[in-house]
C-alpha positions as CSV (number, residue, x, y, z in Angstrom):
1,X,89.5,90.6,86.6
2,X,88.0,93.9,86.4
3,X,90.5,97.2,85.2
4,X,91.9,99.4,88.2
5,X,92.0,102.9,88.1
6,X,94.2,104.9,90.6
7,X,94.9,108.5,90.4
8,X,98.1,110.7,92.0
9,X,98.8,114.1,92.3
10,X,101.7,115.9,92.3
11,X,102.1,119.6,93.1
12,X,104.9,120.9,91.1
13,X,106.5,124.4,91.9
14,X,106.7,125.7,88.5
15,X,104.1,127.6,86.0
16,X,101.9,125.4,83.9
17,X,103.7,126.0,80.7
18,X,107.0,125.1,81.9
19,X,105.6,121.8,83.3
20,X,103.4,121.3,80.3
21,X,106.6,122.0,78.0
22,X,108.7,119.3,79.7
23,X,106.2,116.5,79.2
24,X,105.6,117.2,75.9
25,X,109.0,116.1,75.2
26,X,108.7,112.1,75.4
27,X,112.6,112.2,76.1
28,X,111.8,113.2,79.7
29,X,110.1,109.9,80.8
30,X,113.3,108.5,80.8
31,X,114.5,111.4,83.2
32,X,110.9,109.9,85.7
33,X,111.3,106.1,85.5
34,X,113.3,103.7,87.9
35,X,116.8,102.6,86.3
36,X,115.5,98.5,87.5
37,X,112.8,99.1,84.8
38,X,115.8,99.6,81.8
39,X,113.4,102.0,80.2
40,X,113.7,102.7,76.4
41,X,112.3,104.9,74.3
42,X,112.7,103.0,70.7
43,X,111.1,105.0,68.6
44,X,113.7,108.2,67.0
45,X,113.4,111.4,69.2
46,X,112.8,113.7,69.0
47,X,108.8,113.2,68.7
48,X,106.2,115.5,67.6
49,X,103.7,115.2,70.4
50,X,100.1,115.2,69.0
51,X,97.0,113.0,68.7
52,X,97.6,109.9,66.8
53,X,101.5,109.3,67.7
54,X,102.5,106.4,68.1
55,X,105.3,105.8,70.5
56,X,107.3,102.2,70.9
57,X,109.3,101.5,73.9
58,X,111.2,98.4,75.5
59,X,110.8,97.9,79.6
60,X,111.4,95.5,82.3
61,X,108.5,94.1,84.8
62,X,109.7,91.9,87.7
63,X,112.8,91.3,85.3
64,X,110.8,90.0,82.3
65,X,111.5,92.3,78.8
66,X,108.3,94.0,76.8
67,X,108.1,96.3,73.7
68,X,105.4,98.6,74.3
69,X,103.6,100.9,72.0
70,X,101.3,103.7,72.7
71,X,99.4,105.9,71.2
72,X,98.5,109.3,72.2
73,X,94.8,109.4,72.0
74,X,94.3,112.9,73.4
75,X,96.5,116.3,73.0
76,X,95.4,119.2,74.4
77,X,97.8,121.3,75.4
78,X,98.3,122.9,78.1
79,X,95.8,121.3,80.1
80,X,96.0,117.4,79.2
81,X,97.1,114.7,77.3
82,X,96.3,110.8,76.9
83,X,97.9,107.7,76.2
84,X,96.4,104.1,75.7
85,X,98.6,101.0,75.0
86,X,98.1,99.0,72.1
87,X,100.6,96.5,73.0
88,X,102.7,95.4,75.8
89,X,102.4,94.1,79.7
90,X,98.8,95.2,80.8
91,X,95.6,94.1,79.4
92,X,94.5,97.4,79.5
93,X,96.5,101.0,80.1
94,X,95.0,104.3,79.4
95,X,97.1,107.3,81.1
96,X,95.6,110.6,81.5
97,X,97.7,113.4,82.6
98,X,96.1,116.6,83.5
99,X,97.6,119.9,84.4
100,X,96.0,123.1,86.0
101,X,97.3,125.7,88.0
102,X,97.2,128.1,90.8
103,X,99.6,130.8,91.9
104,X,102.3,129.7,89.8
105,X,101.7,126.3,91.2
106,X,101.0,123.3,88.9
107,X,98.8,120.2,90.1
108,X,99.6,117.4,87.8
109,X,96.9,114.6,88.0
110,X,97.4,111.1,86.7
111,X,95.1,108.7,86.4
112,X,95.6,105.4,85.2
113,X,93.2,102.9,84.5
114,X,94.7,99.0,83.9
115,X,94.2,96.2,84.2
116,X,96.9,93.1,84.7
117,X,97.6,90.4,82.6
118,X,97.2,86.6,83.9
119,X,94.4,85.4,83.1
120,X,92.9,83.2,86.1
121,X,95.9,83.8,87.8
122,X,95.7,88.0,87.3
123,X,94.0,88.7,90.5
124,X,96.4,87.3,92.2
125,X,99.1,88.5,90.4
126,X,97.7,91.8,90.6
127,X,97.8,91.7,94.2
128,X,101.0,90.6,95.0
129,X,103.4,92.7,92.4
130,X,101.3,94.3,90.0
131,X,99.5,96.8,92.5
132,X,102.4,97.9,94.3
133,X,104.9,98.5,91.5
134,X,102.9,101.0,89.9
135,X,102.4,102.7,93.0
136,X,106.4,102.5,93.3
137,X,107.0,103.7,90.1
138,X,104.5,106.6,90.6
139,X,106.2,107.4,94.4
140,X,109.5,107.7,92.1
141,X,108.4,109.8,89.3
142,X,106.9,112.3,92.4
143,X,110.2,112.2,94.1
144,X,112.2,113.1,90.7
145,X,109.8,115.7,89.9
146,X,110.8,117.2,93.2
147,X,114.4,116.9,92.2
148,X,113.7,118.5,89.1
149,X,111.6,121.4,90.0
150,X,112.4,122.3,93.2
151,X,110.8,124.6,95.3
152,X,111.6,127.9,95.0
């Protein structure tokens, strides 16, 4: 099987610093992520944000535990920053998030590229959860984002 990439964007009603300066702080990907997914950030906060960092983390897919550990491979702030797993449930996961904005406005992109593990069987697998639950978890981190910032 063949990595995925799918990108979202999410207008957020707040300056680019402000919504640069809360994803800077790892702490706040708990504040995006469904409760079904019993997220955990396992490595001590807080955490200095730069290239190199690793970042460890335990999470449920379809009810099944993984550690997870990234490493932020880009760090340019205030315009973008990059993840890439070194282990846990995908074959591949790079995360880009990047920010611009316009009249006080900020467009957050992510794009995700992954790919799902299963060997023969990944396809498949892909298609029927794999697919649709990051999509989920993206509508969710888009609807708390709206909670968060609202509009003014």
């Amino acid at each position: 099987m063949k990595s995925k990439t799918i990108k979202f964007i999410t207008q957020i009603d707040r300056p680019l610093l402000e919504v640069f300066e809360f994803f800077s702080k790892a702490e706040n990907l708990n504040k995006l992520t469904p409760d079904n997914l019993e997220f955990k950030i396992l490595s001590p906060l807080p955490i200095e944000m730069k290239k190199g960092q690793l970042i460890d983390y335990r999470i449920k897919l379809f009810g099944i535990p993984f550690s997870w550990k990234t490493e932020i491979t880009e760090w340019n702030p205030p315009q973008q920053f990059a993840d890439h797993q070194l282990s846990g449930p995908y074959v591949i996961w790079d995360h880009t998030h990047s920010f611009t904005e316009k009249n006080g406005v900020t467009e957050m992109t992510d794009t995700i590229i992954y790919q799902s593990k299963g060997w023969i069987i990944a396809p498949f697998l892909h298609w029927l959860f794999v697919d649709r639950n990051v999509k989920q978890i993206f509508a969710y981190r888009e609807k708390r984002l709206n909670e968060l910032f609202p509009r003014n």
